[in-house]
KOLNU-220980 format. One line per field, with one value per residue: x, y, z of N, C-alpha, C in turn; chain. Coordinates in Angstrom, 1 decimal. Each point is the difference from the previous one (the first is absolute). Layout:
N
n.x = X, ...
n.y = Y, ...
n.z = Z, ...
ca.x = X, ...
ca.y = Y, ...
ca.z = Z, ...
c.x = X, ...
c.y = Y, ...
c.z = Z, ...
loro = A, ...
END
This chain:
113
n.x = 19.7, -1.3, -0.2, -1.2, -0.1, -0.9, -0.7, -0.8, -0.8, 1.3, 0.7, 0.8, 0.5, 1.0, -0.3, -1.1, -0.4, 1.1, -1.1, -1.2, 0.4, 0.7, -1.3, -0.9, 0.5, -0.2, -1.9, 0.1, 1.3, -0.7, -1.0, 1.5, 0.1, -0.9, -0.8, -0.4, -0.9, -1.0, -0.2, -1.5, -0.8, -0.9, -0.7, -0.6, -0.9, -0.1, 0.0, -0.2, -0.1, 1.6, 0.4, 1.5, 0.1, 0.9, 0.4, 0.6, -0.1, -0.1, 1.4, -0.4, -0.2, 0.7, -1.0, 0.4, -1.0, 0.4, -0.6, 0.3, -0.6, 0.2, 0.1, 1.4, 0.6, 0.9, -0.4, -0.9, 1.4, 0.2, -0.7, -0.8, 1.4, -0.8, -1.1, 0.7, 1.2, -1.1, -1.3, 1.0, 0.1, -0.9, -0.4, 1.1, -0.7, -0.7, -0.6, -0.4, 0.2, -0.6, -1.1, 0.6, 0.2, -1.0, -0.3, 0.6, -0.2, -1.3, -0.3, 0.0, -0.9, -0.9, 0.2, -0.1, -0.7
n.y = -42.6, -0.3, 0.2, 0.2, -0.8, 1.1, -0.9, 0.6, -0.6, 0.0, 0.1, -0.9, 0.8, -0.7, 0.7, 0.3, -0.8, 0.4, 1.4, -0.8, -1.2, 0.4, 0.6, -1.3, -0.8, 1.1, 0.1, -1.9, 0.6, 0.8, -1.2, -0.3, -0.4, -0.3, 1.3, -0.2, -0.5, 0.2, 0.2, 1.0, -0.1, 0.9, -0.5, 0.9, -0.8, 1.2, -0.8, 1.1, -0.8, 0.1, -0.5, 0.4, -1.1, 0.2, -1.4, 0.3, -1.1, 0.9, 0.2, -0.7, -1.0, 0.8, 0.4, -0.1, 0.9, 0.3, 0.7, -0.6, 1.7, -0.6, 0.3, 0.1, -1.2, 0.4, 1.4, -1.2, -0.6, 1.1, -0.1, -1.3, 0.1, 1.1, -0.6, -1.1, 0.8, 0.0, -1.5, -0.4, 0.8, -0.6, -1.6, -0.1, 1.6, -1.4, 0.3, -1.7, 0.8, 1.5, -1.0, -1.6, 1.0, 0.4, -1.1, 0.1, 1.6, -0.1, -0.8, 0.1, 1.1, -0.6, -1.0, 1.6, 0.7
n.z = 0.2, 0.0, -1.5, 0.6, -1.3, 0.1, -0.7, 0.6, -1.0, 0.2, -0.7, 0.9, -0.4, -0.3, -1.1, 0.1, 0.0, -1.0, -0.9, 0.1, 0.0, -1.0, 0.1, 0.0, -0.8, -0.7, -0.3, 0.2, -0.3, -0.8, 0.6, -0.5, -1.5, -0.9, 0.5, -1.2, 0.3, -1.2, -1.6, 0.7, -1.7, 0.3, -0.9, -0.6, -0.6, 0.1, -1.5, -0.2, 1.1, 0.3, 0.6, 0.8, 0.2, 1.2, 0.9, 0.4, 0.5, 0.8, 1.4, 1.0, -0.9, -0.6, -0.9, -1.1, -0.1, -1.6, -0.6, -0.9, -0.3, -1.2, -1.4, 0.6, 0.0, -0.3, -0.7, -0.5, -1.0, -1.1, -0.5, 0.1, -0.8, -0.3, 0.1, -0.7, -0.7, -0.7, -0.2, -0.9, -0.8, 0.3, -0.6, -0.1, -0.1, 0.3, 1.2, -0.5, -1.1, 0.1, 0.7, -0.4, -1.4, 0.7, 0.2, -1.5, -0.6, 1.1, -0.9, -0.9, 0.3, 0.6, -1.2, -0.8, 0.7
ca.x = -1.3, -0.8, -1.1, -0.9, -0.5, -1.3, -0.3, -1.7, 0.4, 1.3, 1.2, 1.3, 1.2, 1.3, 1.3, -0.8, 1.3, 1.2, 0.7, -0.5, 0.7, 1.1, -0.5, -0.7, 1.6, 1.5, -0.8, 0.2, 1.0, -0.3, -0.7, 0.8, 1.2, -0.2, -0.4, -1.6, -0.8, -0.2, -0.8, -0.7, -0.2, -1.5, 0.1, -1.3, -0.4, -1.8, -0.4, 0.5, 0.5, 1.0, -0.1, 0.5, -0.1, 0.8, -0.5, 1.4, 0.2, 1.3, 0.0, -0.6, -1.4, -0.1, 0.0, 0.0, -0.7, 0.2, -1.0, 0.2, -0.7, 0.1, -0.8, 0.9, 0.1, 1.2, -0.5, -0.7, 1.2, 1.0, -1.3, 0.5, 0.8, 0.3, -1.3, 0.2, 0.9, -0.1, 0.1, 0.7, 0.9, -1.1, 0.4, 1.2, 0.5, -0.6, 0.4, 0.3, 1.5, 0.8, 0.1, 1.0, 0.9, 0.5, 0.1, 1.4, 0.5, -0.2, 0.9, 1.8, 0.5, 0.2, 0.7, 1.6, 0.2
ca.y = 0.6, -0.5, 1.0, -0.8, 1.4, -0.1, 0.8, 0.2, 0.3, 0.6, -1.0, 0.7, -0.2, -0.3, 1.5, 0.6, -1.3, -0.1, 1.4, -0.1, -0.9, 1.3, 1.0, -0.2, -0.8, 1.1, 0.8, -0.6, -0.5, 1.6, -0.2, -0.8, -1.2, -1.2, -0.1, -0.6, -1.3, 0.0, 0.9, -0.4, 1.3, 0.0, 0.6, 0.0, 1.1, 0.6, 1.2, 1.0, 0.4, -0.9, -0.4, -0.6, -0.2, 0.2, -0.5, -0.4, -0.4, -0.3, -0.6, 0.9, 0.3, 1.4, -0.1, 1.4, -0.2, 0.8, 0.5, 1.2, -0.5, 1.1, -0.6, -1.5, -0.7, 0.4, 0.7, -0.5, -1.1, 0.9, 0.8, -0.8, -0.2, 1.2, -0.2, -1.1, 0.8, 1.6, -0.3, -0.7, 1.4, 0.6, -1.0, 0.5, 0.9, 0.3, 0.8, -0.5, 0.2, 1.1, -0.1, -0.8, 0.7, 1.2, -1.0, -0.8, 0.7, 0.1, -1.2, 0.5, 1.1, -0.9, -1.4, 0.6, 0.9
ca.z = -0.1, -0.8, -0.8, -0.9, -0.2, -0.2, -1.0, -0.4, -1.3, -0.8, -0.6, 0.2, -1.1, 0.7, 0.7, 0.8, 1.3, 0.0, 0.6, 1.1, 0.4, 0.2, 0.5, 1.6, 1.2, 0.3, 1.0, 1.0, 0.0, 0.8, 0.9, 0.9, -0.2, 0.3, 0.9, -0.4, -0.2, -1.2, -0.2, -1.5, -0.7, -0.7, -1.2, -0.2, -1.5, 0.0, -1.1, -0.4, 0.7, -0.2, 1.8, 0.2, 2.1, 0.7, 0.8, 1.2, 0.8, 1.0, 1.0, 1.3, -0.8, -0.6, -1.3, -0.7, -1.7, -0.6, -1.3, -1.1, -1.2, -1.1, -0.9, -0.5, 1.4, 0.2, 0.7, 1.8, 0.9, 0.5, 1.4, 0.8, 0.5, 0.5, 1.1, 0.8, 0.7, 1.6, 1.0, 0.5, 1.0, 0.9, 0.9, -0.3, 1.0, 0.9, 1.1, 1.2, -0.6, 0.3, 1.5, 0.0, 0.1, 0.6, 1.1, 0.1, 0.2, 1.3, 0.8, -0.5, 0.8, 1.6, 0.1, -0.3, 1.2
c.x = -0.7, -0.7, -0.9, -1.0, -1.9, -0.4, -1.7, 0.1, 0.5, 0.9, 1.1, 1.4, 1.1, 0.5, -0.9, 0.4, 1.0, 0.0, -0.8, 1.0, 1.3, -0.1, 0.1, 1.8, 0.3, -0.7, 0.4, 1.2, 0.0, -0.4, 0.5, 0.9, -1.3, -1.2, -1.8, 0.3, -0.2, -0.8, -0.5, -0.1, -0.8, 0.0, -1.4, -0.4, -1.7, -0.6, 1.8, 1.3, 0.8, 0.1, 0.9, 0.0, 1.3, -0.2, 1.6, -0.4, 1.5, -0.4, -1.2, -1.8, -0.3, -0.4, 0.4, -0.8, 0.0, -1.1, 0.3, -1.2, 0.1, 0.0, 0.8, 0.8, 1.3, -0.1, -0.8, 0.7, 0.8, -1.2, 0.4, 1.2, 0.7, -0.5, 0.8, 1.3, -0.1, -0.3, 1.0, 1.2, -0.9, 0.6, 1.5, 0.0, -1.6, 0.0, 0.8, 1.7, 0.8, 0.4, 1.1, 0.8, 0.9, 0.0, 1.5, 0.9, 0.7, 1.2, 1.5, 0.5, 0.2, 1.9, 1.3, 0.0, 0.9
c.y = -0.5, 1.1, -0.8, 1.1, -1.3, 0.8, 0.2, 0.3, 0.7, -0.7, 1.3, -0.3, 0.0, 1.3, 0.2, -0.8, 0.0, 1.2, 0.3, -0.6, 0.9, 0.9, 0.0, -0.3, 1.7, 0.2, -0.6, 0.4, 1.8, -0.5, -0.6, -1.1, -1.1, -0.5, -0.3, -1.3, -0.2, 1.3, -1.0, 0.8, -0.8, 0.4, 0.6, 0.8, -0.1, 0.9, 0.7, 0.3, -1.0, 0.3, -0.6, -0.1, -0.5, -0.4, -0.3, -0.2, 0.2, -0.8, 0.4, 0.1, 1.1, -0.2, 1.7, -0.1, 0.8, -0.3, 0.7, -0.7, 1.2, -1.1, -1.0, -0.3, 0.8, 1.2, 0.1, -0.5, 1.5, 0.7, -0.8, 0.0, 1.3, 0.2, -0.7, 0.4, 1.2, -1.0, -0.6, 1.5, 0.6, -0.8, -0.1, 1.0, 0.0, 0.3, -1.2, -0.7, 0.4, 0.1, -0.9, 0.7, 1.0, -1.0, -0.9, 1.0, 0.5, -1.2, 0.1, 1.0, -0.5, -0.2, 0.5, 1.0, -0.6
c.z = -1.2, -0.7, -0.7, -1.0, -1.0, -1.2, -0.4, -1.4, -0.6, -0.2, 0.6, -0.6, 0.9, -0.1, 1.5, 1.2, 0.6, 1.2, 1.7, 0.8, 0.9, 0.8, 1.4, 0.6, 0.2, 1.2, 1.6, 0.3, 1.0, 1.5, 1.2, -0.2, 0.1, 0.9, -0.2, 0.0, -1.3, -0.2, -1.8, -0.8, -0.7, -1.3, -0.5, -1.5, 0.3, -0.8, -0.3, 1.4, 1.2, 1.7, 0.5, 1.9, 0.0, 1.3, 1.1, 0.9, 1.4, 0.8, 0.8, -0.7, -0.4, -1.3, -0.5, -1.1, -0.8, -1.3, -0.9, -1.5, -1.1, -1.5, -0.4, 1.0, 0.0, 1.2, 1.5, 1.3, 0.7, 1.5, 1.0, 0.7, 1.0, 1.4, 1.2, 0.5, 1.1, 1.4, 1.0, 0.5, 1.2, 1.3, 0.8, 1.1, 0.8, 1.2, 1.0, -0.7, 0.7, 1.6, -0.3, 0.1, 0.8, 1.9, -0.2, 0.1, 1.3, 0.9, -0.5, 0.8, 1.4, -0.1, -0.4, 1.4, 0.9
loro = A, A, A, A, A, A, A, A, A, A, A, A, A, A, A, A, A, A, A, A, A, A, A, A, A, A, A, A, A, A, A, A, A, A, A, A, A, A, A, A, A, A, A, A, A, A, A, A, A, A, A, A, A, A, A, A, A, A, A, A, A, A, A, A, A, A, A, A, A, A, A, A, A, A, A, A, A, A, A, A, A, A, A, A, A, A, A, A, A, A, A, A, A, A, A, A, A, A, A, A, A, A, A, A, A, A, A, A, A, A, A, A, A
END
């Protein structure tokens, strides 16, 4: 998986990289082993105020987007990164999850009776 990261007038610091970087593999790794395409990360400074975007890419053309803003980029990455976890536990027990699941279920039971 590919992280490309963007920077609108901000200088992004390698810790900040490193911990995004980190972040996103645990987050993909919650979403299925592997299972995005790439994801990007926006960087943004507007005045007084620090913006981080959160962009995953999955399978199936799914994007997930996540926003976080607060006065230093650290803080905005942790928003971000919290945003972008819930979507991905959303995605995960979506309904047409819960149907696979409960259809292989269905078929195990056929195949042991």
């Amino acid at each position: 998986m590919d992280i490309i990261f963007h920077a609108h007038h901000a200088d992004i610091s390698p810790r900040l990289q490193q911990r995004a970087d980190a972040s996103i593999r645990k987050i993909v790794a919650r979403l299925g082993g592997g299972r995005a395409v790439d994801a990007v990360v926006r960087v943004e400074e507007d005045g007084p105020t620090r913006r981080v975007e959160l962009v995953l890419r999955a399978p199936r053309g799914r994007r997930l987007v996540a926003r976080g803003e607060a006065r230093h980029f650290g803080p905005a990455l942790t928003a971000a990164l919290g945003k972008l976890g819930a979507q991905v536990k959303r995605a995960r027990n979506s309904g047409s999850a819960r149907r696979r699941v409960a259809k292989a279920r269905t078929r195990r039971a056929h195949v042991t009776a």
